[in-house]
N, C-alpha and C positions, 0 to 999 in steps of 0.2 A: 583770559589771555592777556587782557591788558594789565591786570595784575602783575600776573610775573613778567610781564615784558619791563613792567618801572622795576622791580625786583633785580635785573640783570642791568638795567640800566646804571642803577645805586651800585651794584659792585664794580662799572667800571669807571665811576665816580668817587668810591673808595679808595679803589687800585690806586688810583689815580694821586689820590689828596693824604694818604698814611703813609711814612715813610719810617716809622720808629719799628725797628728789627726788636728779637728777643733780646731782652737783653744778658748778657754774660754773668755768672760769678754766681749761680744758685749752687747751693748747695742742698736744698732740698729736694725731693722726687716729685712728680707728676701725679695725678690721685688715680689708682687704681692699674699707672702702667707697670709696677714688678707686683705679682702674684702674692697675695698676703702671705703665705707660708715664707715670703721669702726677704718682705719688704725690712723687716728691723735687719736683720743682718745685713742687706747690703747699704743703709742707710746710716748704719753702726760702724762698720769696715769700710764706707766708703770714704769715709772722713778720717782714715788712717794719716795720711800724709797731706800734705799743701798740693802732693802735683795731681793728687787721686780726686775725683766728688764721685759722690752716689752714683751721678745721672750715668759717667763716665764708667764704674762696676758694671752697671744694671746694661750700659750698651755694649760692655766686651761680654757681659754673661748671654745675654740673648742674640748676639752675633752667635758665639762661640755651640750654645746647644739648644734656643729657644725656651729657656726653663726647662729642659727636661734634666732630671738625673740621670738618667738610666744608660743616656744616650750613649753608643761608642761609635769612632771616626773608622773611615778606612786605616788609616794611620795609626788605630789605634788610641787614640788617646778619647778620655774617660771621664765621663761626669758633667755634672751642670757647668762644671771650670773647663773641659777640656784639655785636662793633664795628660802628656805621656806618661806612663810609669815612670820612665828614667828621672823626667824633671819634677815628677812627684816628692821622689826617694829623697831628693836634696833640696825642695822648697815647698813641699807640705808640711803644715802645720795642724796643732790639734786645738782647732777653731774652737771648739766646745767643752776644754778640758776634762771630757773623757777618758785621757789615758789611752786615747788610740788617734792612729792619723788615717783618716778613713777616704779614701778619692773616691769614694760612692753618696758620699754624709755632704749636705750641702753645708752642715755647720762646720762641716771641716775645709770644705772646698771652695765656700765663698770668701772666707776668710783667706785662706791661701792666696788666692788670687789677687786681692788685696796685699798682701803682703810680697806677694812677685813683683809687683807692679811698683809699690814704696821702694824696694830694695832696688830695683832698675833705676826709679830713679835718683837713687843718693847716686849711682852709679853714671847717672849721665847730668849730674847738679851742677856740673863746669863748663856745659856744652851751651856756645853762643843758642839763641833763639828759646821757646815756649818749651818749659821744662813737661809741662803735660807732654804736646807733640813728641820730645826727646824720648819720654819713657814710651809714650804709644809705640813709637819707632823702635826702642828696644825691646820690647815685648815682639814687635814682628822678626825681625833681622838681628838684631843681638845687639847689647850692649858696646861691643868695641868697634862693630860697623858705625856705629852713633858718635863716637867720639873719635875715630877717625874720619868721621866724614865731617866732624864738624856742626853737625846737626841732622836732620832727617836725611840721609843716603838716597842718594838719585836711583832709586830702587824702586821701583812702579808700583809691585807688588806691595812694598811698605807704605810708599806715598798714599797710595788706595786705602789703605787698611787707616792711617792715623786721618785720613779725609772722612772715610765711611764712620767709624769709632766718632769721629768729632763730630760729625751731621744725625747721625742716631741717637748722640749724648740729648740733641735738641727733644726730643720725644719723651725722654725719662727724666728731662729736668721740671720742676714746676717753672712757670713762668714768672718772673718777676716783673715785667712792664708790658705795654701793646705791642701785640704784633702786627707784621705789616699781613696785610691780607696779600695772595699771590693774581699773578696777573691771568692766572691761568683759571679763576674761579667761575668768571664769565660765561666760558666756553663749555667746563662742564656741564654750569647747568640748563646751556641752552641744547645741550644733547639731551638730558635729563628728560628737560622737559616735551621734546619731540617725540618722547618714545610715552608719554602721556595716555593711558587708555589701554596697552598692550598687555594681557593677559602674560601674568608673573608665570615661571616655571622652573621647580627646583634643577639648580644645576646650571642653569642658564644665562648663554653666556652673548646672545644675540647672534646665532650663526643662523642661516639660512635652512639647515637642516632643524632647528631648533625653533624656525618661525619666527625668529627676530626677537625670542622671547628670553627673559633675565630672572635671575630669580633676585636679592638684594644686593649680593658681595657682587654679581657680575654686573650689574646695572652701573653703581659705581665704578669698577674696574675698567667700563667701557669709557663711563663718561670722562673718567683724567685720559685713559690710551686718546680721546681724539682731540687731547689738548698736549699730548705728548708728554705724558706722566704715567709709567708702567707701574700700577700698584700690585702689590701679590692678590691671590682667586679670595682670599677668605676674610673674614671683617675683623676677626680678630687678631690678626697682622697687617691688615691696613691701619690698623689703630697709632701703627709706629711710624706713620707717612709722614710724621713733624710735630711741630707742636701742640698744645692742650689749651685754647680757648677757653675759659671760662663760661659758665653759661648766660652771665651778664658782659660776655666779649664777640659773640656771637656772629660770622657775617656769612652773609652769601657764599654757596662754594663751600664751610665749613664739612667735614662728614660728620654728623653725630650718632653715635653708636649706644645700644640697648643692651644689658647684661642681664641674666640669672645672678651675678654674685657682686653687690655696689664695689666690691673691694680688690676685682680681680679683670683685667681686660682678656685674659685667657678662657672669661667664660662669657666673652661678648658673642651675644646670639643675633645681632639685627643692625644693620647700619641705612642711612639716609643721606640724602646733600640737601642742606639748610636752604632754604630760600628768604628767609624772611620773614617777619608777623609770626616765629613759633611755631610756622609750618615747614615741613621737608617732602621732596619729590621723594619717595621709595617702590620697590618691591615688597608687596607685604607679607602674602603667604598664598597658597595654593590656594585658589578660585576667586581671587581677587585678581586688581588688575593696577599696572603703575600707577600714581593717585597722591595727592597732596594731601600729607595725615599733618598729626600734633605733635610735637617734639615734645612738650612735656607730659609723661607718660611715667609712673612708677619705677618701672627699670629703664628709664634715661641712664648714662652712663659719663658720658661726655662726648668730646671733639676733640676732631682732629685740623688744623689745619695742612692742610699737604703741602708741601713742597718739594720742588724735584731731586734737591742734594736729599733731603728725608728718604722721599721715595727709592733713588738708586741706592742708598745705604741700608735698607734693608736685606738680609739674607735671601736669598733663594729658596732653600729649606729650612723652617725651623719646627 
């Protein structure tokens, strides 16, 4: 007990004393946050234009259908991109020069996307303020709302959209300096740790009916809800909650997450909150019980550190 009591202690000593954010201007990805099948193409395409990065792709692709191809909207519109047909027929491109322009083929649909997005914004290159912002906002609301208004249009729905895109981009970019650790790490893990001893149960989300029991994604889930940080039910979309820690960056509060596949967080099977010393509080599996394991483990994976613009930027369903 006294253990982690200095454990929570150090991260309010942290909080406290780091003040250096991510810092801006990567243009490289995150390890293992876009799906191998998919990572060179958006890391290819994402480097289309000066207003476009990777990080910035890889956030409107997994807003828009979570990696799925197959996916379709109410609305209809189609693919790992999200195209209407209509805006297909006039800004799809044949990504993989196959000789066909295919809104199903991600080598045609990432690229496109990419090339909407460049062509927005040569389209909005005159508009006062962040020409990234400009096109985000044309990509939501249109091009000539953008340069009539001047710059992002006092349009909620848009504002959201190039805020949510801009705070997601943080998860898919590799980091290039220290991040600050959040103020809210403390709290989870002293929930964490409360719940110390309580027989794991798959599915489990800590209700009453449930015995107060968790299984790993919900033990987490609970421990940011009681710091006031909504992460989504499953580990491998909490993985998108902010930025990527290093494993020699490590702090209190970090999540660190367990894959089947080193190369892919869509096959992250197991998540934790770091405590310190190399150990994390989790859920482990059926007939064990909450408990202070090893972080380093064969399918280690990485961290996430969470933060709450991260956290509300991510989708609802993906």
């Amino acid at each position: 007990m006294g253990f982690v009591m200095l454990l929570v202690i150090g991260v309010y000593v942290v909080a406290g004393n780091l003040v250096n954010g991510v810092t801006s201007g990567s243009r490289g990805l995150a390890k293992g946050a876009v799906p191998a099948a998919y990572k060179s193409l958006v890391q290819r395409w994402g480097n289309l234009c000066p207003a476009l990065t990777p990080a910035l792709l890889a956030a409107q692709l997994y807003q828009e259908s979570g990696w799925n191809p197959t996916v379709v909207s109410p609305a209809d519109a189609r693919g790992i991109a999200q195209f209407i047909p209509s805006t297909w027929a006039t800004h799809g491109i044949d990504g993989n020069g196959d000789g066909k322009r295919d809104i199903w083929d991600p080598n045609d649909a990432i690229p496109s996307a990419a090339s909407y997005d460049c062509e927005l914004a040569k389209y909005v290159k005159d508009v006062p303020g962040n020409v990234s912002d400009n096109m985000l906002a044309a990509y939501n609301a249109g091009a000539y709302r953008v340069i009539r208004a001047g710059g992002v249009p006092a349009i909620s729905e848009t504002q959201n959209y190039v805020k949510r895109i801009r705070s997601l981009s943080q998860s898919f970019a590799a980091p290039v300096g220290r991040m600050s650790p959040t103020q809210q790490a403390a709290g989870a893990i002293a929930f964490a740790q409360s719940k110390l001893g309580t027989p794991y149960l798959w599915g489990g989300e800590g209700s009453a009916e449930q015995g107060g029991r968790f299984d790993c994604s919900g033990l987490t889930q609970a421990a940011y809800a009681k710091v006031g940080i909504q992460l989504p039910r499953v580990a491998n979309d909490q993985y998108n909650a902010g930025p990527h820690p290093s494993r020699d960056q490590l702090l209190p509060g970090d999540l660190v997450f367990f894959s089947t596949d080193p190369s892919d967080s869509r096959a992250i099977h197991h998540v934790g909150i770091y405590v310190g010393g190399g150990y994390m509080i989790d859920a482990p599996r059926t007939g064990a019980v909450i408990r202070f394991d090893p972080v380093d483990t064969p399918d280690y994976f990485g961290a996430t550190r969470v933060t709450e613009d991260g956290a509300k930027a991510l989708p609802t369903a993906v």
